[in-house]
C-alpha positions as CSV (number, residue, x, y, z in Angstrom):
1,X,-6.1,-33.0,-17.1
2,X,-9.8,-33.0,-18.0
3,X,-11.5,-30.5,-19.5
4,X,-13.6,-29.6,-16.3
5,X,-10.6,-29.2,-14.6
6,X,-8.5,-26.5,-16.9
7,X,-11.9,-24.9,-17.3
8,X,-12.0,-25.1,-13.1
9,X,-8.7,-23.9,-12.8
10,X,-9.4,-20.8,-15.5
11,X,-12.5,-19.6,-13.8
12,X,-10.1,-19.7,-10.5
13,X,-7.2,-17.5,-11.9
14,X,-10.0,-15.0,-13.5
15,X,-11.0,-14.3,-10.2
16,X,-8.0,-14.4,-8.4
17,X,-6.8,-11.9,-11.2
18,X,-9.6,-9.3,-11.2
19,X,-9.6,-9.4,-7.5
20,X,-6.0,-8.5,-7.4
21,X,-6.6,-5.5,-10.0
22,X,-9.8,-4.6,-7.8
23,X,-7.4,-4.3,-4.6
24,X,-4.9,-2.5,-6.5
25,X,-7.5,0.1,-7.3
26,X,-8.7,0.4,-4.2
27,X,-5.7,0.9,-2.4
28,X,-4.1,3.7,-5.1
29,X,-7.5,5.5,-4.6
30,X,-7.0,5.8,-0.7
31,X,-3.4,5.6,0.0
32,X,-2.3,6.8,-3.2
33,X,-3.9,10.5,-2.8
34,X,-2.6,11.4,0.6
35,X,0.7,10.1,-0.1
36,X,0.3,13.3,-2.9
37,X,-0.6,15.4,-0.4
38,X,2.6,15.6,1.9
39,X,4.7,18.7,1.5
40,X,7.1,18.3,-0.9
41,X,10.6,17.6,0.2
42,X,9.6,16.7,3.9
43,X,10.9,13.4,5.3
44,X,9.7,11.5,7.7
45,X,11.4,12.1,11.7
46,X,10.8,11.3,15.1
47,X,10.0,14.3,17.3
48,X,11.2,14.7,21.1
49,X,8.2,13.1,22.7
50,X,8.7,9.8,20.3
51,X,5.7,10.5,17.8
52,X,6.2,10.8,14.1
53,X,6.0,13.8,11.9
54,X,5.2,13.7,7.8
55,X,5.0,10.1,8.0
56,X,1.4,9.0,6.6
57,X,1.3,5.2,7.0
58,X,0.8,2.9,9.6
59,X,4.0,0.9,9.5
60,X,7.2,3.2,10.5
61,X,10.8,3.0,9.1
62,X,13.6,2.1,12.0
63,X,16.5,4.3,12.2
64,X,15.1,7.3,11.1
65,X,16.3,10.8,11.8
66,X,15.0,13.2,14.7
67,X,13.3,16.3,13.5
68,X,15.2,19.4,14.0
């Protein structure tokens, strides 16, 4: 391995690294605060017409309980 090439390779894992911590960031700042706003306690259910209730992202769990 040249020196180029580990110097190539370091620049490319800098910015693969900082970009990860950037996403991280970004996603705790808008996900992260309305996942803190839900009622405490509250689970997420399926109501009778099919639609969910005190569930705040996009991908839904299987299985899950119907709301009383």
């Amino acid at each position: 391995m040249t020196q180029t090439e580990f110097a190539t390779g370091s620049a490319i894992f800098l910015v693969v690294l900082v970009a990860g911590l950037f996403s991280s960031v970004r996603v705790e700042r808008n996900y992260g605060t309305t996942a803190a706003q839900a009622p405490a306690g509250s689970s997420a259910c399926v109501t009778e017409d099919g639609s969910w209730k005190n569930w705040l992202w996009p991908n839904v769990p299987m299985l899950s309980p119907t709301c009383e």
